[in-house]
N, C-alpha and C positions, 0 to 999 in steps of 0.2 A: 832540585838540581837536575832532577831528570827531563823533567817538563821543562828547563832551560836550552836542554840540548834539541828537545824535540820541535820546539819552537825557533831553533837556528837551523837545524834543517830543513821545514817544514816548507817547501819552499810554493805549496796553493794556500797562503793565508792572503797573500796580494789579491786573487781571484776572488776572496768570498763578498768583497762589496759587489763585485760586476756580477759576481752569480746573485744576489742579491736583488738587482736593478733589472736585472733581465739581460745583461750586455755579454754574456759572452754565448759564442755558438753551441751548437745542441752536439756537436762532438767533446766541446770542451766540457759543456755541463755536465756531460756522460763520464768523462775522466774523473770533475773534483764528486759526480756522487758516488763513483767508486770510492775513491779516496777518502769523504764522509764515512763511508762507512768502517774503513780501517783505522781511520786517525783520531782521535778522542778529542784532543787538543783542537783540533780544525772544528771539531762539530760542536764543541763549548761554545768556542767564538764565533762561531755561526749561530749560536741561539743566543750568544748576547748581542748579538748585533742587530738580530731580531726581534730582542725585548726592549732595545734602547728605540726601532725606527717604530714600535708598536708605542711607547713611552710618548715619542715625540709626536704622533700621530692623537695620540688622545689630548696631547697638553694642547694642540694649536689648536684640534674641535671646538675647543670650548671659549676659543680666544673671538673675540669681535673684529671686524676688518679694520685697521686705520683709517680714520676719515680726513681727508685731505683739504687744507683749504680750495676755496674756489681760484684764489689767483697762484697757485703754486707753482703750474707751467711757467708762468711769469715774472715770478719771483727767481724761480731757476734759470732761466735766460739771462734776465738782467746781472743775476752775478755772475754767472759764466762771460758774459760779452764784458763788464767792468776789469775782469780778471787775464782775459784777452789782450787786452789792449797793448800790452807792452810789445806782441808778435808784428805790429803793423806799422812800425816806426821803425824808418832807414836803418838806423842803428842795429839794431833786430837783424836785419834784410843782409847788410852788410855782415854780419857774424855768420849767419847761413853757409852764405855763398864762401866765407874763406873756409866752413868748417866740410865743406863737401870739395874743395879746393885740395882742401890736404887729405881728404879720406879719398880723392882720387888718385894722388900723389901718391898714396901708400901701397893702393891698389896696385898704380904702375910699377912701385918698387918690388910689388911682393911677388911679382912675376918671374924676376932673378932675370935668367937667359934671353927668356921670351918676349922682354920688354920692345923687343925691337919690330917683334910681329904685333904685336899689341899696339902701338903705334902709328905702324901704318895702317891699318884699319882701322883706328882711329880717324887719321887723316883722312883715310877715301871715304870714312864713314860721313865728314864735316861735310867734305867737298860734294858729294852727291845732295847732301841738306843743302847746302850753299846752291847749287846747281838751280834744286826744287824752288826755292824761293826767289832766284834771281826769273827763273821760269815766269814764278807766277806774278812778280813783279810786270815783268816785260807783259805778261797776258792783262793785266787791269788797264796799263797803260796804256795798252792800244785799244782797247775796250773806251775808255774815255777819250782817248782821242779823236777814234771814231765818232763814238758819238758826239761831239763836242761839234764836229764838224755838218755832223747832220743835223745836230740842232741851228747853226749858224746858217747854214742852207736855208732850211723850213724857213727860219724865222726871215731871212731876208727875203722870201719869196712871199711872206705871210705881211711883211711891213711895206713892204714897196707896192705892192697890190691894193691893201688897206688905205683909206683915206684918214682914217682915225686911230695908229698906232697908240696915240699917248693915250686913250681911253680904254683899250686893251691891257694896258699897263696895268693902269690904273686901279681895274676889274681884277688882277691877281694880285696885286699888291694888298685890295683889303680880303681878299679870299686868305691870303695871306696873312694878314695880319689876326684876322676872325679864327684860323686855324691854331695861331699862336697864342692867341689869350686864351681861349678851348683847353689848351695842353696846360698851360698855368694853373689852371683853373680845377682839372684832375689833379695834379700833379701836389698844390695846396690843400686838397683834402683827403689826398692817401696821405 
């Protein structure tokens, strides 16, 4: 009855795995081996905890390593990816997006008061994103159009000059073409 009591107060029995392991600091360790040495009960269970990792240490010595198959990486892959599969299908996609839909919803509700500041910073937060991408839209766009235009220049200055444009053609087209069967052709045997 007594050693019940003293084990519900005892409150360094949590600390003796970390003292243990090496995990707690050299102030801490200084407190529980004072306390070892006052507590009986703490320093039982400090030697059984030390004859069980001594126990468990001799039984794995003697244990041989498991040897793995050679395709095992690959046997784990493949049933992880077969087991996946359900994640990649609209359906899926669609459940996501309503369930992050209402866990924002909830978010906004849980704000009480504040939902109204929450909000608009939301919106200025959209609108600055919207801003950013409307930005870099307009920057590609003019990017191609420029160039579009400087290629239509060269090339008319490049064809009007030339006596043999269609033979030029020509000459990229099976560069062209030679480049494309090239890609198939990796692409088949990865």
């Amino acid at each position: 009855m007594k050693t019940a009591a003293i084990e519900k107060i005892c409150s360094h029995r949590s600390d003796l795995a970390a003292y243990i392991d090496g995990e707690l600091s050299s102030r801490e360790e200084l407190e529980l081996e004072m306390h070892l040495a006052v507590c009986l009960s703490c320093k039982s269970e400090l030697n059984e905890q030390k004859k069980l990792l001594c126990a468990l240490d001799f039984a794995l010595e003697n244990e041989k390593e498991i040897e793995l198959p050679e395709n095992f990486t690959k046997i784990i892959i493949t049933n992880v990816e077969s087991k996946v599969s359900g994640l990649r299908s609209p359906r899926e996609r669609f459940r996501a997006f309503f369930v992050c839909a209402i866990l924002f919803l909830l978010g906004i509700l849980g704000l009480g008061g504040e939902t109204g500041a929450a909000l608009n910073t939301f919106v200025k937060f959209t609108d600055q994103i919207f801003a950013v991408g409307v930005f870099v839209f307009h920057l590609f766009y003019d990017i191609s159009i420029g160039t579009a235009v400087i290629l239509r220049s060269f090339s008319h200055h490049l064809f009007s000059n030339s006596a043999s444009p269609s033979a030029f053609l020509a000459a990229v087209l099976l560069v062209s073409l030679f480049l494309i069967s090239r890609l198939f052709v990796r692409y088949n045997r990865a």
